[in-house]
C-alpha positions as CSV (number, residue, x, y, z in Angstrom):
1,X,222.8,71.2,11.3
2,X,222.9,67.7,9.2
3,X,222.9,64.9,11.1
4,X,226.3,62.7,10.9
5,X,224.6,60.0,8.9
6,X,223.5,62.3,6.4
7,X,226.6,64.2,5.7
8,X,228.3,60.8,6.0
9,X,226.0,59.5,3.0
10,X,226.1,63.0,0.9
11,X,230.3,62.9,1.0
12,X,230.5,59.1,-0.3
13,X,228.0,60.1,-3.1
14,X,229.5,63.3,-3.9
15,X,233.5,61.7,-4.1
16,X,231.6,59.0,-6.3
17,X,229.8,61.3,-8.3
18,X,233.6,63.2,-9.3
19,X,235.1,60.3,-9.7
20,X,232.6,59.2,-12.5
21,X,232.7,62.2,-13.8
22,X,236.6,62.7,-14.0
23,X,236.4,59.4,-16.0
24,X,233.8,60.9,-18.9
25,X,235.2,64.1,-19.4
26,X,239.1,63.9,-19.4
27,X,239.3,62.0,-22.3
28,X,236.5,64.3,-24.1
29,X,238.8,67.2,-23.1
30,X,241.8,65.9,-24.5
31,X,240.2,65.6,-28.3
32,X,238.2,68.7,-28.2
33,X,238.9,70.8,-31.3
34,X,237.7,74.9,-31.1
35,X,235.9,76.9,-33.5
36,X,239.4,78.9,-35.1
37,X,236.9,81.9,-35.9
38,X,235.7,82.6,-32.7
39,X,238.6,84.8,-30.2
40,X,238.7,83.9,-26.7
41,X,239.5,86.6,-24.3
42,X,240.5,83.9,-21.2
43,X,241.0,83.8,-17.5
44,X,239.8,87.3,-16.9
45,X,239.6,87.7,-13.0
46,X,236.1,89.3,-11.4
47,X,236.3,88.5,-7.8
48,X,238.3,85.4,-6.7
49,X,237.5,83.5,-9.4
50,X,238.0,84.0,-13.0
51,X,235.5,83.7,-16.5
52,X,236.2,83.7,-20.0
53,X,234.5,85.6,-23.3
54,X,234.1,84.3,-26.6
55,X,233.6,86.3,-29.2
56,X,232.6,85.6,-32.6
57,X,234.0,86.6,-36.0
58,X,231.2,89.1,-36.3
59,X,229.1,90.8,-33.5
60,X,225.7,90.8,-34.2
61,X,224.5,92.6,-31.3
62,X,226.8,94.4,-28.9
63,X,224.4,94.7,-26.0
64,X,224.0,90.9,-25.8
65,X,225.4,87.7,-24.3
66,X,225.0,84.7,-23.8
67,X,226.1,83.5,-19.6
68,X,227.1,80.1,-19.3
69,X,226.9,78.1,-16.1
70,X,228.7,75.0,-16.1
71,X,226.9,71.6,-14.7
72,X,228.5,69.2,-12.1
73,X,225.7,68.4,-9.2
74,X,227.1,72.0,-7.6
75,X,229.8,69.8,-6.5
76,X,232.2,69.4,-9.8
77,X,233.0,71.0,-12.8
78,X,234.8,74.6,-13.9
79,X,234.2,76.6,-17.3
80,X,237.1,74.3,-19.2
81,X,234.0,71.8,-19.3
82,X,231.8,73.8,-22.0
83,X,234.4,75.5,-23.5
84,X,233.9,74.0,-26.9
85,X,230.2,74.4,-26.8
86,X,230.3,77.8,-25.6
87,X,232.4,78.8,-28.7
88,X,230.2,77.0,-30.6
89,X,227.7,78.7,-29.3
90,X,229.1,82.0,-29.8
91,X,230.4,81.0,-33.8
92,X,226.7,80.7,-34.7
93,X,224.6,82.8,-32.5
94,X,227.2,86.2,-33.5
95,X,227.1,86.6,-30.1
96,X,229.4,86.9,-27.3
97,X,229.5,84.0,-24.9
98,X,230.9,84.8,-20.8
99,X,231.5,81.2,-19.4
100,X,232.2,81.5,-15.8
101,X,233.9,79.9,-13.0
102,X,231.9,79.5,-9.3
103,X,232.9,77.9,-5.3
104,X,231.8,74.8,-5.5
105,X,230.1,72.5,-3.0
106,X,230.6,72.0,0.2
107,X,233.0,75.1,-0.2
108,X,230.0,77.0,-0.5
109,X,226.5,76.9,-0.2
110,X,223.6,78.3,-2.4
111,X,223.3,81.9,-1.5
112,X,226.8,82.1,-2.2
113,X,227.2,80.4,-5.3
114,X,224.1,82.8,-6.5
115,X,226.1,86.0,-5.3
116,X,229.2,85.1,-6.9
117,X,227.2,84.5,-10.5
118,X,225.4,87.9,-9.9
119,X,229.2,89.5,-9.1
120,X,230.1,87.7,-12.5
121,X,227.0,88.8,-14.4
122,X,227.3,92.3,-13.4
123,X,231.1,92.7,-14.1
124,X,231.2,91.2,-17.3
125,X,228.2,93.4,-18.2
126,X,230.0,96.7,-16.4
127,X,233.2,95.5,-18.6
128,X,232.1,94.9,-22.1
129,X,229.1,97.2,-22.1
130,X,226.3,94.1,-22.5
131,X,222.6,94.8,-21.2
132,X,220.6,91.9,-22.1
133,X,221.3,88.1,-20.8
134,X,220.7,84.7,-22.2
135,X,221.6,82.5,-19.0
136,X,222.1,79.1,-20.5
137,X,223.7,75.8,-18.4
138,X,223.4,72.3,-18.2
139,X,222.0,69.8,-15.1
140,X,222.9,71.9,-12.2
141,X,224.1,75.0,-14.4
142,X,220.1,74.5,-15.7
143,X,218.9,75.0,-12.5
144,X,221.8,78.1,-11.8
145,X,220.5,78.9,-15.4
146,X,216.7,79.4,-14.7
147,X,217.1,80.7,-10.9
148,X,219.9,83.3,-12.4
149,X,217.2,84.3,-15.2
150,X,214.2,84.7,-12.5
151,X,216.3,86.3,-9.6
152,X,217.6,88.8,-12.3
153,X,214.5,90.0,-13.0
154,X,213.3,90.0,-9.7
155,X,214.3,92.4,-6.6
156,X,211.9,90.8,-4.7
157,X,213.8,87.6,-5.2
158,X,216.5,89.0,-4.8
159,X,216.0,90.4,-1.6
160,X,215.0,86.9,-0.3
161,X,218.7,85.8,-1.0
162,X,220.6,88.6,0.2
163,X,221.5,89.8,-3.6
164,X,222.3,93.3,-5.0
165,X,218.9,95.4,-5.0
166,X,220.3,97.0,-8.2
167,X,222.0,95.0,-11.3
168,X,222.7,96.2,-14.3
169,X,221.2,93.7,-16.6
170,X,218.1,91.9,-17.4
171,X,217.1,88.4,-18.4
172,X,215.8,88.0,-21.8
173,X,216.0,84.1,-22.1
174,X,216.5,81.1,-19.9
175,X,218.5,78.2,-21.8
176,X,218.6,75.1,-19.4
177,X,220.1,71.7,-21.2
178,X,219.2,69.2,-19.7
179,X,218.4,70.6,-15.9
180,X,217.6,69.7,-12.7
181,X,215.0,71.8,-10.6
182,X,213.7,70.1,-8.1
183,X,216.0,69.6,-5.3
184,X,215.6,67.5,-2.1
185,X,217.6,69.2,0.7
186,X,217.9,65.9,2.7
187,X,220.2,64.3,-0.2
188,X,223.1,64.7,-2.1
189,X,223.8,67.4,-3.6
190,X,220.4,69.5,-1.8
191,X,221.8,68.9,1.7
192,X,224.7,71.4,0.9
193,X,222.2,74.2,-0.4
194,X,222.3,75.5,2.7
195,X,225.2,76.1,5.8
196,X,225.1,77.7,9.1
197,X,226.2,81.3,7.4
198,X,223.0,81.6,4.9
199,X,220.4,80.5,7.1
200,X,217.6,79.1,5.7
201,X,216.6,79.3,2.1
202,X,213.3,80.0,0.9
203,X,211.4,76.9,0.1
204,X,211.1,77.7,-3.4
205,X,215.1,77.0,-3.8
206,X,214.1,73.6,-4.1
207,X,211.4,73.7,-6.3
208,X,211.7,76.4,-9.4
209,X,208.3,75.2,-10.4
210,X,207.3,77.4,-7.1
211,X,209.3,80.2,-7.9
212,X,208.4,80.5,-11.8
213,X,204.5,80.5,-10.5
214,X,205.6,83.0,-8.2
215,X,207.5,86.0,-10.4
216,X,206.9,84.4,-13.9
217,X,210.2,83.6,-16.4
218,X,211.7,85.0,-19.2
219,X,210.7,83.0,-22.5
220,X,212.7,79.0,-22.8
221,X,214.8,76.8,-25.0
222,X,214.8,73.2,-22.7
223,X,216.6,70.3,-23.7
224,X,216.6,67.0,-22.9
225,X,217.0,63.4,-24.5
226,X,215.7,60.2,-24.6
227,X,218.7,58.8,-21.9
228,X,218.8,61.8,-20.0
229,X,218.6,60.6,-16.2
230,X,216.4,64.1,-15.6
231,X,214.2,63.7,-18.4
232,X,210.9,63.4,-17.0
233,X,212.3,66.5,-15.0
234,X,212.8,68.5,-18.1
235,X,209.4,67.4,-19.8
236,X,207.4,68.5,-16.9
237,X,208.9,71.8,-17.1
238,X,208.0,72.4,-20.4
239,X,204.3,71.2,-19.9
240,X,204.4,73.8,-17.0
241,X,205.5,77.0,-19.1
242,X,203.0,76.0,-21.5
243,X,199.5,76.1,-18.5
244,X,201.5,79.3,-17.6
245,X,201.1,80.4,-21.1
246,X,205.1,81.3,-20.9
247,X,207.1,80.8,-24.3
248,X,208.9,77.6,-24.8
249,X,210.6,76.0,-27.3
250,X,211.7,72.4,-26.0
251,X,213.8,69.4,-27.9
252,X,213.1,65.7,-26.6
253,X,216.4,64.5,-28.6
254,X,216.3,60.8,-29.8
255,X,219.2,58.5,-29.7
256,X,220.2,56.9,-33.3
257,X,223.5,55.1,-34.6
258,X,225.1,59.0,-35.1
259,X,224.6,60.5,-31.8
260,X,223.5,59.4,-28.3
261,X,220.9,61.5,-26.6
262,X,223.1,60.8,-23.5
263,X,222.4,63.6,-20.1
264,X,224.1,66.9,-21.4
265,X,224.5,65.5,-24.9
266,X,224.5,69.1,-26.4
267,X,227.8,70.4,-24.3
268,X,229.8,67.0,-24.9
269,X,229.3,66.8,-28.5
270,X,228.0,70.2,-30.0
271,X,228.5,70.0,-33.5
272,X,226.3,66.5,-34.0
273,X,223.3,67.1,-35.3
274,X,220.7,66.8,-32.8
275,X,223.1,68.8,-30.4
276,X,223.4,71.4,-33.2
277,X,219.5,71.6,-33.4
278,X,219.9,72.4,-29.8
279,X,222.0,74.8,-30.5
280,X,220.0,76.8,-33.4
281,X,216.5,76.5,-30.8
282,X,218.9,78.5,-28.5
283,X,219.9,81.1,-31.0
284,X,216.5,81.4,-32.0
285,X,215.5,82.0,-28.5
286,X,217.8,84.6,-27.8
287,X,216.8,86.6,-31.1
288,X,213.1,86.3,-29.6
């Protein structure tokens, strides 16, 4: 159990953290203008939560999607928050984006935020016939993004944290923007990784670096920028894939007069041009 202290600590940061976050992104929300070309097929229900599909103008695969995974320190956030770049996403990749809802934090814990993106994963692929996954997300949704994109590919991961032993897709790519994978469970948001009900996680929840060593990765697109607070974070985990001899593409985003290179710059503004550079390195990605 967490002591009182600690839990005392974690809540004040985590109602702090919201509230900041509330402030940034509900006037963004309000202003946000959507691709027209691109339908949206929204609020479909897989479990108890819901996800939505974008899907562009012309299909140029119909075995592969793109699965977004929504930031938020595990703690905030829901699919509304990428919408725009999702679509955009979808407009010039010509594929099909699922953006999906998950239990946040402390509601849940890690083993069960996993399952329910597995559940997600697996019914959207069931549903609409895709194969092949591009898991792409930003700060937490990175680190959702590359343990989703390992896990998949691994039963033996997937035993570890009480997942499906069969799924019916695979991970081609791993698309984290601006991620965080190295996790301390004594602070916010690590100390809710794991609850009484899941036990205790494998060591290597808290550092991907482990796990990637451990079952290897599908090939990267990482981003970060020059005022990302998880920057150094980001650059270390491309000078890892590259002593693991692992393709990864990788965009250090400068800050000008134009366009900030702010934490998550690419999902808040997609269609500047840094953010749409992003953008292309993740199409290119997913067309291998």
């Amino acid at each position: 159990m967490l002591g009182y202290l600690r839990d005392k600590a974690a809540e004040k940061a985590r109602k702090k953290f919201i509230e900041n976050c509330i402030k940034f992104d509900t006037p963004r929300l309000q202003t946000e203008k959507y691709p027209e070309s691109v339908r949206v097929e929204a609020d479909v229900v897989y479990g108890a939560h819901e996800l939505d599909v974008y899907f562009p103008s012309t299909i140029k695969s119909s075995n592969s999607a793109y699965f977004l995974i929504h930031g938020g320190a595990f703690v905030y956030g829901s699919k509304e928050l990428d919408k725009r770049f999702g679509m955009c996403l979808s407009e010039e990749s010509g594929l099909p984006v699922v953006n999906v809802n998950y239990t946040l934090m402390p509601d849940s814990d890690l083993k069960q935020v996993l399952s329910e993106l597995v559940e997600a994963a697996t019914f959207a692929c069931n549903k609409y016939g895709f194969t092949d996954l591009h898991y792409i997300g930003d700060s937490a949704g990175g680190y959702l993004t590359l343990i989703m994109g390992l896990l998949t590919n691994s039963a033996e991961v997937r035993a570890d944290l009480g997942l499906p032993d069969s799924i019916p897709m695979k991970a081609v790519s791993v698309n984290p923007v601006c991620g965080s994978y190295l996790v301390n469970k004594k602070t916010f948001p690590g100390c809710y990784f794991e609850s009484s009900k899941s036990g205790e996680l494998p060591s290597y929840v808290y550092n991907l670096f482990d796990l990637v060593k451990k079952v290897g990765s599908p090939r990267a697109a990482i981003v970060t920028g020059d005022q990302d607070f998880l920057r150094k974070e980001n650059i270390k985990l491309k000078k890892f894939y590259d002593e693991l001899g692992i393709k990864a593409e990788f965009i250090d985003a400068v800050s000008n007069s134009e366009e900030q290179a702010f934490h998550v710059f690419p999902i808040a503004q997609p269609t500047k041009p840094q953010a749409h550079k992003a953008i292309e390195m993740f199409v290119r990605n997913a067309i291998g």
